[in-house]
KEBARO-177095 format. One record per residue: residue number from 1; x, y, z of N, C-alpha, C in turn. Coordinates in nm, 3 decimals, always signed. Each point is the difference from the previous one (the first is absolute). Layout:
% KEBARO-177095
{NUM; {X; Y; Z}; {X; Y; Z}; {X; Y; Z}}
...
END
This chain:
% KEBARO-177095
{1; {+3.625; -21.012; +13.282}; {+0.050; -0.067; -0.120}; {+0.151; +0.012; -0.005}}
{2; {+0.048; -0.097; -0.042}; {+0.177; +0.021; -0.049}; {-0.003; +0.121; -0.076}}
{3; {+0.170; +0.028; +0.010}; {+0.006; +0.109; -0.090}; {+0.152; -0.058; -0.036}}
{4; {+0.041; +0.019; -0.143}; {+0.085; -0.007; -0.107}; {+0.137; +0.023; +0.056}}
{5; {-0.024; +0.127; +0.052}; {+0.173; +0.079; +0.055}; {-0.041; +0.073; +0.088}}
{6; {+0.078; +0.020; +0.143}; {+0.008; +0.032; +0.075}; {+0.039; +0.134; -0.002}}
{7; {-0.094; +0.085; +0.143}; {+0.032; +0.124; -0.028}; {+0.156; +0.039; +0.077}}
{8; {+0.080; +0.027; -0.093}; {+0.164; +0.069; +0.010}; {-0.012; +0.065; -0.071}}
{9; {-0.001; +0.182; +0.091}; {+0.006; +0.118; -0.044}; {+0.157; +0.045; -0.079}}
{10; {+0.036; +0.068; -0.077}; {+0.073; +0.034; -0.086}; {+0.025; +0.136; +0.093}}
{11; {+0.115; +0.048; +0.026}; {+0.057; +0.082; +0.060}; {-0.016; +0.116; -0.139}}
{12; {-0.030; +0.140; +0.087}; {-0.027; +0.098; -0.119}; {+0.141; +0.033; -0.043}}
{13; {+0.110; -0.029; +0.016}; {+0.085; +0.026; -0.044}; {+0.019; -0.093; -0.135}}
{14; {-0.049; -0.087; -0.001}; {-0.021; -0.096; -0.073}; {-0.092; +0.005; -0.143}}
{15; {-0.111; +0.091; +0.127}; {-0.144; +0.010; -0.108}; {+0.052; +0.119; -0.095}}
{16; {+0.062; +0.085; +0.018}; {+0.056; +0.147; -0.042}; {+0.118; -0.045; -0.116}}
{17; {+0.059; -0.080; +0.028}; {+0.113; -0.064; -0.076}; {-0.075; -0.066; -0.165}}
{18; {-0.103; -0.091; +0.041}; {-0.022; -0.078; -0.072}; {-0.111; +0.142; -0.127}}
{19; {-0.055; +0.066; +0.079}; {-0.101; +0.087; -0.060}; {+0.096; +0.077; -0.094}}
{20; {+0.155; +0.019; +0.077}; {+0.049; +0.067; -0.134}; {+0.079; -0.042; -0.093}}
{21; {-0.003; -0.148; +0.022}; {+0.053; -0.044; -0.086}; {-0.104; -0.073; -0.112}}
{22; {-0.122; +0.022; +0.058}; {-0.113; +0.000; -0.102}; {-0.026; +0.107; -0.112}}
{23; {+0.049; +0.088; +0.051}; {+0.003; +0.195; -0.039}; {-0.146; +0.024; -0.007}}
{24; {-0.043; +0.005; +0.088}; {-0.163; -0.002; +0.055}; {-0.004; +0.168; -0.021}}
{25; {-0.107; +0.044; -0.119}; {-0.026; +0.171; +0.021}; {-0.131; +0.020; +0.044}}
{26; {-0.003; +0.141; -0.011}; {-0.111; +0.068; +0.048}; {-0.135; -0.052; -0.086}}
{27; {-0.071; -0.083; +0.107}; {-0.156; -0.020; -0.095}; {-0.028; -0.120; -0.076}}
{28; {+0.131; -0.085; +0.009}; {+0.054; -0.156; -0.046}; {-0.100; -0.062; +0.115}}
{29; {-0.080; -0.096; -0.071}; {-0.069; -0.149; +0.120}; {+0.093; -0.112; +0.011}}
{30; {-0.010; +0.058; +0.195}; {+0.088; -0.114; +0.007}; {-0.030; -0.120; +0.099}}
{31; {-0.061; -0.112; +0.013}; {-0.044; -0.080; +0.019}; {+0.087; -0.113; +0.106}}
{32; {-0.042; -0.068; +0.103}; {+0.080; -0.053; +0.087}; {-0.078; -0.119; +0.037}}
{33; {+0.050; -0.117; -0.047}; {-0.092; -0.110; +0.050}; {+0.051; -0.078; +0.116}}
{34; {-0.098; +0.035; +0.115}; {+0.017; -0.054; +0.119}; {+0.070; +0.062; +0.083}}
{35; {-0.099; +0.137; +0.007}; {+0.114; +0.155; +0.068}; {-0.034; -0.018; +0.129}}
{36; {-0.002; -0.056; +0.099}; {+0.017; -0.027; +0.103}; {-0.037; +0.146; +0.102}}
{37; {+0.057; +0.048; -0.002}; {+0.012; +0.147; +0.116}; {-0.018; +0.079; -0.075}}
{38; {+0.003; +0.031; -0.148}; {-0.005; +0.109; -0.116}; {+0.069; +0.060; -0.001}}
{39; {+0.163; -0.021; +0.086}; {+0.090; +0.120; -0.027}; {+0.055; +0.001; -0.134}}
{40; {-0.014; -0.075; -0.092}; {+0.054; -0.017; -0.161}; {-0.088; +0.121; -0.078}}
{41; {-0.107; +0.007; +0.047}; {-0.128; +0.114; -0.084}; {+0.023; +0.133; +0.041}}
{42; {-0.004; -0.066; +0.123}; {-0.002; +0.156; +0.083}; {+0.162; +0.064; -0.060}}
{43; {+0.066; -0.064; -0.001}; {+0.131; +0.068; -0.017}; {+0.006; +0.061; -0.116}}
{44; {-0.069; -0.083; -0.120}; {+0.016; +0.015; -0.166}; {-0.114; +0.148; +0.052}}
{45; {-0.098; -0.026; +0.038}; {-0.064; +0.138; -0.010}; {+0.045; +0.097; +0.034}}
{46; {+0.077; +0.031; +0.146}; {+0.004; +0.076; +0.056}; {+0.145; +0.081; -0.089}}
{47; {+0.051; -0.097; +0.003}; {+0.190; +0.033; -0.043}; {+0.068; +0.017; -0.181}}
{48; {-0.146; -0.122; -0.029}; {+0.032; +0.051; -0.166}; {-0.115; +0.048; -0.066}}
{49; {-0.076; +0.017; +0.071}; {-0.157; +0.057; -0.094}; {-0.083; -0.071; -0.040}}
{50; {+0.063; -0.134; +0.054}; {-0.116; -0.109; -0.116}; {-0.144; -0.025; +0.065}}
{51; {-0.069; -0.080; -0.111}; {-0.129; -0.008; +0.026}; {-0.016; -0.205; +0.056}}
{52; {+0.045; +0.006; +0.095}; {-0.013; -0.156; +0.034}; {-0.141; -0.111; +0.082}}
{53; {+0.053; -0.076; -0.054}; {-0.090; -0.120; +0.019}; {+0.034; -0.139; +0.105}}
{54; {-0.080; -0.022; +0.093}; {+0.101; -0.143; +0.094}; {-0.104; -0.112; +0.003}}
{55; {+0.037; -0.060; +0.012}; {-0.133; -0.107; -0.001}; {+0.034; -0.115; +0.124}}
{56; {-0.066; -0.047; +0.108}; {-0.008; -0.040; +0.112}; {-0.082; -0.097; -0.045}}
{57; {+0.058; -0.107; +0.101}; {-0.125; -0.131; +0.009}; {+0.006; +0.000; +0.160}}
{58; {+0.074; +0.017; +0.071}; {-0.018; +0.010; +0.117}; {-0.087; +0.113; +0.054}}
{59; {-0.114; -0.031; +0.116}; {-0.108; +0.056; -0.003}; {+0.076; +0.167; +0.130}}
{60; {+0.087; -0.064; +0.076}; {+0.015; +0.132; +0.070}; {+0.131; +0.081; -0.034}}
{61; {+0.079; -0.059; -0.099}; {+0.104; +0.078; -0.036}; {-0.050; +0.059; -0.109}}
{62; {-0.163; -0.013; -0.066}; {-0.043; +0.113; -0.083}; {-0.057; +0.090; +0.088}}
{63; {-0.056; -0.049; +0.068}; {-0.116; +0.125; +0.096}; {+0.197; +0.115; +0.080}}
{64; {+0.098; -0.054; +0.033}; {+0.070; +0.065; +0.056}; {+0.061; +0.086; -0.116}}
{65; {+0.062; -0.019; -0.156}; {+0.015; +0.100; -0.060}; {-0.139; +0.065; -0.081}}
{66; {-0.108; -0.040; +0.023}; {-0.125; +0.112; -0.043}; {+0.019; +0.082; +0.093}}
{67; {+0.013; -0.001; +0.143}; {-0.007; +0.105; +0.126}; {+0.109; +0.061; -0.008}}
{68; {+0.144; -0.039; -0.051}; {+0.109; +0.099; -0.023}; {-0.008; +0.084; -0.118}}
{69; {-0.105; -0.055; -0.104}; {+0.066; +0.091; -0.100}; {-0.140; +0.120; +0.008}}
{70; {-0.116; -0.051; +0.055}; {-0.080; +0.118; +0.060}; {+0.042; +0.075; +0.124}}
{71; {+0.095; -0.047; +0.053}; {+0.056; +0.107; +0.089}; {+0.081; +0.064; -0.041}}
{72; {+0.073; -0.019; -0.141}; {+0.112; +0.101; -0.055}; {-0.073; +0.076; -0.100}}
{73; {-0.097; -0.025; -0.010}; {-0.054; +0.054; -0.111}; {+0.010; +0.009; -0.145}}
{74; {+0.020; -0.179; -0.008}; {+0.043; +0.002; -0.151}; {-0.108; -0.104; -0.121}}
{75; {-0.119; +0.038; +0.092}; {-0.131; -0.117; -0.070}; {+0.029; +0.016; -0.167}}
{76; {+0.033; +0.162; -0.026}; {-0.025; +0.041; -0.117}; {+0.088; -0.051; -0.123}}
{77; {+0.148; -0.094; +0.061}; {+0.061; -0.026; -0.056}; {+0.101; -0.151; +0.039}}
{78; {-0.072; -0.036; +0.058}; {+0.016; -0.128; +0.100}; {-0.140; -0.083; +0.000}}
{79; {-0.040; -0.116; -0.082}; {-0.101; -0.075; -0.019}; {+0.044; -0.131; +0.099}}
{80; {-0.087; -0.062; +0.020}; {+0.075; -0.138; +0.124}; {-0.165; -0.091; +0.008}}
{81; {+0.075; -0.078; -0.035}; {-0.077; -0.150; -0.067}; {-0.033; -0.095; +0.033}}
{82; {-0.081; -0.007; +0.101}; {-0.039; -0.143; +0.066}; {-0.008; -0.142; -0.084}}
{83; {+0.104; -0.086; -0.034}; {-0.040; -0.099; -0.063}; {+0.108; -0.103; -0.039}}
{84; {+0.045; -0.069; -0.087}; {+0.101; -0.109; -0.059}; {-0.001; +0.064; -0.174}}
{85; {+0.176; +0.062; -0.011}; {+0.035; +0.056; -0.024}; {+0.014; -0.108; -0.119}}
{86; {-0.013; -0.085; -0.043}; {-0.044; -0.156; -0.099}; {-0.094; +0.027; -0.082}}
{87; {-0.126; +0.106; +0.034}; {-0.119; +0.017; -0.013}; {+0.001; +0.135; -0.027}}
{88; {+0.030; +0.102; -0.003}; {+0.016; +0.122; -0.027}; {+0.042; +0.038; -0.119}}
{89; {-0.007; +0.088; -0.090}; {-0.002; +0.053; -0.096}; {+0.130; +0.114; +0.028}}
{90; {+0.090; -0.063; -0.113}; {+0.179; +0.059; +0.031}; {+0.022; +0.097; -0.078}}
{91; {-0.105; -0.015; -0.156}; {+0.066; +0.102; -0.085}; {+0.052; +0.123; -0.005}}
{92; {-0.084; +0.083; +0.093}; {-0.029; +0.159; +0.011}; {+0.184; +0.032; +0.063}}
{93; {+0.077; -0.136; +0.019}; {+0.145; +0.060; +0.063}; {+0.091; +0.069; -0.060}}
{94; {+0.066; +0.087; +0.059}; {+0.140; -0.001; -0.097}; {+0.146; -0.038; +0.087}}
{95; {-0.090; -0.038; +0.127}; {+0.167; -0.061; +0.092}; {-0.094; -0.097; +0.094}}
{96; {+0.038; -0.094; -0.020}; {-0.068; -0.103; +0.104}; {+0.194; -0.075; +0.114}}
{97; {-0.039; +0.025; +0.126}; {+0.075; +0.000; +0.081}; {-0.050; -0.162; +0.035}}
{98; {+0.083; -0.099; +0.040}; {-0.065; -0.087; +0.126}; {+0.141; -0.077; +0.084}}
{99; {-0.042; +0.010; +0.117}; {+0.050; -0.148; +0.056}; {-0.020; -0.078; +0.041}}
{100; {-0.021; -0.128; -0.065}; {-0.057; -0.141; +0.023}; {+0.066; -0.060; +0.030}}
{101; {+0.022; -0.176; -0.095}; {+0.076; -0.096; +0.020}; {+0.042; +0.003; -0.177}}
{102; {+0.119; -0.081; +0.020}; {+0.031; -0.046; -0.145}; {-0.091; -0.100; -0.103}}
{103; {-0.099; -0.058; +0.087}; {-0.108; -0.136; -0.020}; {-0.115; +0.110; -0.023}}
{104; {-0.020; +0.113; +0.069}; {-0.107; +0.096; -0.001}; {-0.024; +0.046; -0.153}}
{105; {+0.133; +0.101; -0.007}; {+0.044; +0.042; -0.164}; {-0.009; -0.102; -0.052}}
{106; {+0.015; -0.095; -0.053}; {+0.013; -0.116; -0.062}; {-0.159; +0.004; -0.081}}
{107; {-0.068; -0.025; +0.136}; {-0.161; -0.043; -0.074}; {-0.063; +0.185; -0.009}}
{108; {+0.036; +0.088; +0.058}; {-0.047; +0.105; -0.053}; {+0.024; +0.064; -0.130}}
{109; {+0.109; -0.084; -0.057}; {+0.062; +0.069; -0.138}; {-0.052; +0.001; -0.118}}
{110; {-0.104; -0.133; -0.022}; {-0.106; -0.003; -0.109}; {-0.099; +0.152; -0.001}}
{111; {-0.014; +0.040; +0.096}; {-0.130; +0.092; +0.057}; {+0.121; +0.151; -0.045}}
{112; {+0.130; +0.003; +0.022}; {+0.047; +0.143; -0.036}; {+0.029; +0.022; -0.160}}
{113; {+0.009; -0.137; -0.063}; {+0.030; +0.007; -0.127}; {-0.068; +0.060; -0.070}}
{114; {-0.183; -0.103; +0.037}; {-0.073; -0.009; -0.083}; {-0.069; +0.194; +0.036}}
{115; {+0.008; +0.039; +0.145}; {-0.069; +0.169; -0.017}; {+0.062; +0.077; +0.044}}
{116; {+0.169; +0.004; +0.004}; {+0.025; +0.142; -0.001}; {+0.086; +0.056; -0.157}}
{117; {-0.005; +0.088; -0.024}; {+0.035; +0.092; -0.120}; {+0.107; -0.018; +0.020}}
{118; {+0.083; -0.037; -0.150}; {+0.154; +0.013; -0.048}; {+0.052; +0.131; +0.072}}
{119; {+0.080; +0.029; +0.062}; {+0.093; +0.083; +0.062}; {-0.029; +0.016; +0.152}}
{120; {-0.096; -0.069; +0.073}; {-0.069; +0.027; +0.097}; {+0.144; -0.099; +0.100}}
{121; {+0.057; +0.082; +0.101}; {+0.100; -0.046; +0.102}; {-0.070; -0.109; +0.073}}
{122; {+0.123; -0.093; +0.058}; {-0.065; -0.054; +0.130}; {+0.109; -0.057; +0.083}}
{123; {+0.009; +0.044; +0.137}; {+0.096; +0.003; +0.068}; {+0.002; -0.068; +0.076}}
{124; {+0.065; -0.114; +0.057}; {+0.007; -0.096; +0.105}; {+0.103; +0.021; +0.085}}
{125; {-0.075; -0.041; +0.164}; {+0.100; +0.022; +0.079}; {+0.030; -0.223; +0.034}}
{126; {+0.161; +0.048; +0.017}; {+0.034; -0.147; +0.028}; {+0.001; -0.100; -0.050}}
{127; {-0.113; -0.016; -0.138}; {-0.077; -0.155; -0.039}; {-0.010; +0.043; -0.141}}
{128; {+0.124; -0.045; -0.090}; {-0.035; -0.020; -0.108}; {-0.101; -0.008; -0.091}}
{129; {-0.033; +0.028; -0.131}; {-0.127; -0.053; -0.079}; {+0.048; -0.136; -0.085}}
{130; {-0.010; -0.107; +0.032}; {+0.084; -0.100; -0.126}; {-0.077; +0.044; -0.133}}
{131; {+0.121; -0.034; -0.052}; {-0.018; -0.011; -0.156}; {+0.021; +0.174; -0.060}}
{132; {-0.023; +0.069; +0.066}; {+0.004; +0.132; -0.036}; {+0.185; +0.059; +0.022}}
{133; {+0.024; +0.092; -0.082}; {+0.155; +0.005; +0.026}; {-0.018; +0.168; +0.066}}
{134; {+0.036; +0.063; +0.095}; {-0.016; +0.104; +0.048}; {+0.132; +0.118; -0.026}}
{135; {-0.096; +0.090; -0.022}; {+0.105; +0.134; -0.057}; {+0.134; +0.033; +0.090}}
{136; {-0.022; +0.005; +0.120}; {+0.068; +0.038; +0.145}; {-0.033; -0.123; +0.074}}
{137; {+0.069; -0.055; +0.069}; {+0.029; -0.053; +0.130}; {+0.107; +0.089; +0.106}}
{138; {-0.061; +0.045; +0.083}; {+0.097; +0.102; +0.101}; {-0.052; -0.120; +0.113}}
{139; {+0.116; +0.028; +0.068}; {+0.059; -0.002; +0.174}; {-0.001; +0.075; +0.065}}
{140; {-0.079; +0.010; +0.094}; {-0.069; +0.129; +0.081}; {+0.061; -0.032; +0.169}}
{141; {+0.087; +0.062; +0.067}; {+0.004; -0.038; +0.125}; {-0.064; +0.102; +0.106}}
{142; {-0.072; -0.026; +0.105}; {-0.049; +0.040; +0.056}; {-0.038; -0.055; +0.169}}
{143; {+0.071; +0.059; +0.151}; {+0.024; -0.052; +0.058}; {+0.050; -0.106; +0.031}}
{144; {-0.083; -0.126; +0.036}; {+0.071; -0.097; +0.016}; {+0.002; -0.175; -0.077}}
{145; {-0.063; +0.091; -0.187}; {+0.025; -0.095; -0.065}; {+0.024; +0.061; -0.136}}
{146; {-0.004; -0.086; -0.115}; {+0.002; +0.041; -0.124}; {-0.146; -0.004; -0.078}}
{147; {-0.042; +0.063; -0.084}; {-0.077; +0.006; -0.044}; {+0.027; -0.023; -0.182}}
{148; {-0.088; -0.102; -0.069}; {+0.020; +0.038; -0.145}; {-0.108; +0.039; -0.070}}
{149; {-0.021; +0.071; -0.086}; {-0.108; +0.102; -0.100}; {+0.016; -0.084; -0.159}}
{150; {-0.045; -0.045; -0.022}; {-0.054; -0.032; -0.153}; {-0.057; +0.114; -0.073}}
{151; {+0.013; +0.007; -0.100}; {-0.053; +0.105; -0.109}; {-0.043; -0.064; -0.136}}
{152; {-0.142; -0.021; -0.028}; {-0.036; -0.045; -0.125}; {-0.076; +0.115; -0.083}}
{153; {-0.009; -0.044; -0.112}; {-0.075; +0.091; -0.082}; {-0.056; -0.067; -0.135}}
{154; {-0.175; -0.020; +0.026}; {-0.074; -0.033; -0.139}; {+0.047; +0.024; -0.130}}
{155; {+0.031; -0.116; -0.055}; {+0.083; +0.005; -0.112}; {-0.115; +0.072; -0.110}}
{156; {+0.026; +0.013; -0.135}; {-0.117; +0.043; -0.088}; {-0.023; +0.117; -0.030}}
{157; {-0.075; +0.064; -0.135}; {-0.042; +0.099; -0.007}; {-0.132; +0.048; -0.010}}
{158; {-0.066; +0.134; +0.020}; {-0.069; +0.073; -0.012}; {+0.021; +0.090; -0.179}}
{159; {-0.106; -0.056; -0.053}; {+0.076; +0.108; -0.096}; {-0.136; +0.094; -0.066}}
{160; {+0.015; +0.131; -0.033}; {-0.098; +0.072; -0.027}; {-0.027; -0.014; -0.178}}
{161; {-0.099; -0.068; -0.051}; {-0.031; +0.007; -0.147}; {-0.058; +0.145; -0.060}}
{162; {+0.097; +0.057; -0.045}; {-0.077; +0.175; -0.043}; {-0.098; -0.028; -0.155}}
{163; {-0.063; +0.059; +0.019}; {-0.099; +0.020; -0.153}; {+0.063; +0.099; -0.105}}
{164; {-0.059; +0.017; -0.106}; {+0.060; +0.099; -0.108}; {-0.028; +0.141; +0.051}}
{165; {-0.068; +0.020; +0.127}; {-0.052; +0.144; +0.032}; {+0.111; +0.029; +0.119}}
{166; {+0.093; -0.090; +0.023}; {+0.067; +0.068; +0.109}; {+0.111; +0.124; -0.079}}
{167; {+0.051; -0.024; -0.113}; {+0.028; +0.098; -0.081}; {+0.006; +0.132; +0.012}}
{168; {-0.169; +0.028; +0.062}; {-0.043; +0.120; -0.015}; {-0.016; +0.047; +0.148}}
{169; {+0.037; -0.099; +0.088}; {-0.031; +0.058; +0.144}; {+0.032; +0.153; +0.035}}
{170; {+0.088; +0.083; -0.065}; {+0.053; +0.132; +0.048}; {-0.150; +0.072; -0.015}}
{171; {-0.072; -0.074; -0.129}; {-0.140; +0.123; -0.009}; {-0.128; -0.059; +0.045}}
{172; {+0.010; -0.120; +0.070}; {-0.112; -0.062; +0.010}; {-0.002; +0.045; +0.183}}
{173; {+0.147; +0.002; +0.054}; {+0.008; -0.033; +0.150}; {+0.021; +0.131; +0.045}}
{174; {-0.015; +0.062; +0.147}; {-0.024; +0.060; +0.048}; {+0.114; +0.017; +0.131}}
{175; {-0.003; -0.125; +0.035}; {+0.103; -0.018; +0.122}; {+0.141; -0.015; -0.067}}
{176; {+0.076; +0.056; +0.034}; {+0.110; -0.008; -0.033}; {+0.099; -0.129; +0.058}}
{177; {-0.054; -0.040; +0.128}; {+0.038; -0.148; +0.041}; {-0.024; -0.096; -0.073}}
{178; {-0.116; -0.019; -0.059}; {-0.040; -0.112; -0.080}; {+0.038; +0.033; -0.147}}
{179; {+0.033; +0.154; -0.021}; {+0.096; -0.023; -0.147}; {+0.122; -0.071; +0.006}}
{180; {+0.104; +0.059; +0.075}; {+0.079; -0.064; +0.014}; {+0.021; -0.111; +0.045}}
{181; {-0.066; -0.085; +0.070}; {+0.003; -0.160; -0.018}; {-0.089; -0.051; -0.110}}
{182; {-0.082; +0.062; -0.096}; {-0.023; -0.051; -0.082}; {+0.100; +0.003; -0.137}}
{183; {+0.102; +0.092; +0.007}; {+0.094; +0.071; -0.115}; {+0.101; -0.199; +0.022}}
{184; {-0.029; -0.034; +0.132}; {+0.092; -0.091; +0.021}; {-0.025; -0.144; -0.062}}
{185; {-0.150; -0.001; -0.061}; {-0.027; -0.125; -0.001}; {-0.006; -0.014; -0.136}}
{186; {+0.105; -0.158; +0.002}; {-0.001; -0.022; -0.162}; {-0.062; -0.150; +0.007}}
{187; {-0.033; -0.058; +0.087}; {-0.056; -0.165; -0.070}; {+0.083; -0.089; +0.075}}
{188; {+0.159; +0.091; +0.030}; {+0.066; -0.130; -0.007}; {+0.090; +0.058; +0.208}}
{189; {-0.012; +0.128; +0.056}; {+0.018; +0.031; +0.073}; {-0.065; -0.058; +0.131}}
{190; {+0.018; -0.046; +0.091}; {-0.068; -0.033; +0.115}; {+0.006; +0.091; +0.093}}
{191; {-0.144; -0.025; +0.110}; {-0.061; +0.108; +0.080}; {+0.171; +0.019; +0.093}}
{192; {+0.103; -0.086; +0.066}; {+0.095; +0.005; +0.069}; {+0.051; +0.086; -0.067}}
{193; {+0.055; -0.009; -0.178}; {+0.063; +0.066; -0.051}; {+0.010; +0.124; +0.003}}
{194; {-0.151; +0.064; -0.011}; {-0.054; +0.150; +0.018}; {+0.033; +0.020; +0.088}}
{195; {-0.002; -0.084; +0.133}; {-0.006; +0.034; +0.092}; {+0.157; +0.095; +0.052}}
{196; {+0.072; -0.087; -0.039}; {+0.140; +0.012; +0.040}; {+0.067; +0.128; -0.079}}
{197; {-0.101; +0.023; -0.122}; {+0.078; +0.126; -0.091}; {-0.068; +0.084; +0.089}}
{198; {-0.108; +0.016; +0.041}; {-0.082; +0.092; +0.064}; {-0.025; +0.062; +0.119}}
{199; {+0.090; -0.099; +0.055}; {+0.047; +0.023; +0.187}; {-0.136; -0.056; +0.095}}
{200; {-0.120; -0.022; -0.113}; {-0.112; -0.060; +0.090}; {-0.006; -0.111; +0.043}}
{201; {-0.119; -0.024; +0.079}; {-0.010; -0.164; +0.083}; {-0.052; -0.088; -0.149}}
{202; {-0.024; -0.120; -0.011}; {-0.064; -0.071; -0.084}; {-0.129; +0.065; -0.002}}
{203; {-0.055; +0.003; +0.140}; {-0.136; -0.009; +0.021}; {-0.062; +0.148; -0.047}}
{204; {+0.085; +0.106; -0.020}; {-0.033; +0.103; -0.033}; {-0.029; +0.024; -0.142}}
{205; {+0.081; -0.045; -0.073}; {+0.027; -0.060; -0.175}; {-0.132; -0.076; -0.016}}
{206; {-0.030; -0.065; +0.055}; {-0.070; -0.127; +0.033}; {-0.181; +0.068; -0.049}}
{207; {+0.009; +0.128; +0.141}; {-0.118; +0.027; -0.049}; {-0.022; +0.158; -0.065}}
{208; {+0.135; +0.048; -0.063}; {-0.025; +0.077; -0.099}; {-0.024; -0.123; -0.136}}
{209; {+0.040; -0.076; -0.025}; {+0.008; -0.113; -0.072}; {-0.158; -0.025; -0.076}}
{210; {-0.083; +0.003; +0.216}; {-0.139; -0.075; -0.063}; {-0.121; +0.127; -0.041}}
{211; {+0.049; +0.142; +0.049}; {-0.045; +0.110; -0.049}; {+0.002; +0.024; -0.187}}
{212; {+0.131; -0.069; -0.012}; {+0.055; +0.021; -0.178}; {-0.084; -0.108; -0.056}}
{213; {-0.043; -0.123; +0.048}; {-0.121; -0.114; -0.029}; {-0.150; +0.120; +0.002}}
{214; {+0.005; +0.024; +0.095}; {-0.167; +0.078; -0.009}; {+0.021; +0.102; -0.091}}
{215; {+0.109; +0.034; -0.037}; {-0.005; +0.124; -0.167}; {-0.024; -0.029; -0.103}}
{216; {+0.037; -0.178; -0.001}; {+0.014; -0.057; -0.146}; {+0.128; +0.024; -0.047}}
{217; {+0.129; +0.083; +0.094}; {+0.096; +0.019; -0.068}; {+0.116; -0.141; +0.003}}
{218; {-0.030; -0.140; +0.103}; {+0.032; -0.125; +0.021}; {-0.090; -0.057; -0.013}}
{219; {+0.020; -0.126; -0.043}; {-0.096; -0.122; -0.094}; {-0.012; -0.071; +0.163}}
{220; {+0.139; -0.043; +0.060}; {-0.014; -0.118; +0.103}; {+0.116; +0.017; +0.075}}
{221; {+0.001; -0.040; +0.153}; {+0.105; -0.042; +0.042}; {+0.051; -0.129; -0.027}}
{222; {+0.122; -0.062; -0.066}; {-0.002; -0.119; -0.006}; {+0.105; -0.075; +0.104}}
{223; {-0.049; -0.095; +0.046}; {+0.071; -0.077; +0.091}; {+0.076; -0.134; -0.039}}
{224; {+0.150; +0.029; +0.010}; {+0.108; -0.096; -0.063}; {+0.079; -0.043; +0.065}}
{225; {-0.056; -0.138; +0.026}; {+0.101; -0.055; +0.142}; {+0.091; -0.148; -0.016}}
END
């Protein structure tokens, strides 16, 4: 069958660049559509801790990074996806990496709007997203060309609705983590916001967040985009 974009590997100097200019942490999903060789996963795993995702439509450049990342031993934190990355389920990201075409992004952009979470990165190598205005554009040189990095980020908020019982969290709660991000939530604060007073990932906020839902001490996450 045709395929969309051709496989042109991304030099890890490249892949390392772009990951930190994602600020990819420890335990962040980070997702790569159309990871070719898997050095984008493998790297986020190995180098920043993350928990990544690649998704392949090509039938032997998946079978070749399933056999690398079971030979490094990173099944446990390295998932790899036989399929069309069109069709896959994006939400669970908090950094989605790709390099396609500019025509690629184009028609994939309905699909990142509509399921990834307000603050969730996404980093392009080379190929613009139209219509989207990007945080960073860097110039990356590397041997014997230039390279450019796009930097976007899901506009919108996350916001935690507290009940009249969060009040009392000091005598109701137990964990002292989830007091203090609950001391934080007024209605009008977003999960980024906490995040950033708190030194945590989103995703960490995220699911002390849905622990403070199973107390009854939050009504809802609400989503404002």
């Amino acid at each position: 069958m045709p395929y969309d974009v051709p496989f042109v590997p991304t030099p890890e100097v490249v892949v390392r660049r772009m990951l930190q200019l994602a600020n990819v942490r420890r335990d962040e999903v980070v997702y790569d559509l159309g990871c070719g060789d898997g050095r984008v996963v493998i790297i986020a795993a190995r180098e920043f801790g993350a928990q990544s995702a690649c998704i392949e439509i090509r039938k032997d450049l998946y079978e070749q990074t399933l056999r690398r990342v079971k030979d490094l031993g990173l099944e446990d934190r390295v998932k790899v996806i036989y399929g069309n990355f069109f069709e896959e389920d994006l939400s669970d990201a908090d950094v989605v990496f790709m390099y396609l075409l500019t025509s690629v992004n184009e028609r994939i952009r309905p699909k990142l709007e509509r399921e990834l979470r307000p603050g969730t990165r996404v980093v392009s190598h080379d190929f613009e997203m139209p219509g989207w205005k990007p945080l960073i554009v860097e110039d990356l040189y590397e041997e014997w060309r230039s390279h450019k990095i796009y930097l976007y980020k899901i506009p919108g908020m996350e916001v935690p609705i507290p009940t009249e019982g969060i009040k009392n969290a000091d005598t109701l709660l137990h964990d002292e983590n989830l007091i203090s991000i609950a001391k934080l939530i007024d209605g009008n604060r977003s999960i980024e916001d906490i995040a950033l007073k708190t030194g945590l990932t989103n995703r960490q906020v995220r699911n002390m967040i849905n622990e403070l839902i199973k107390t009854g001490l939050v009504k809802e996450l609400r989503l404002i985009k």
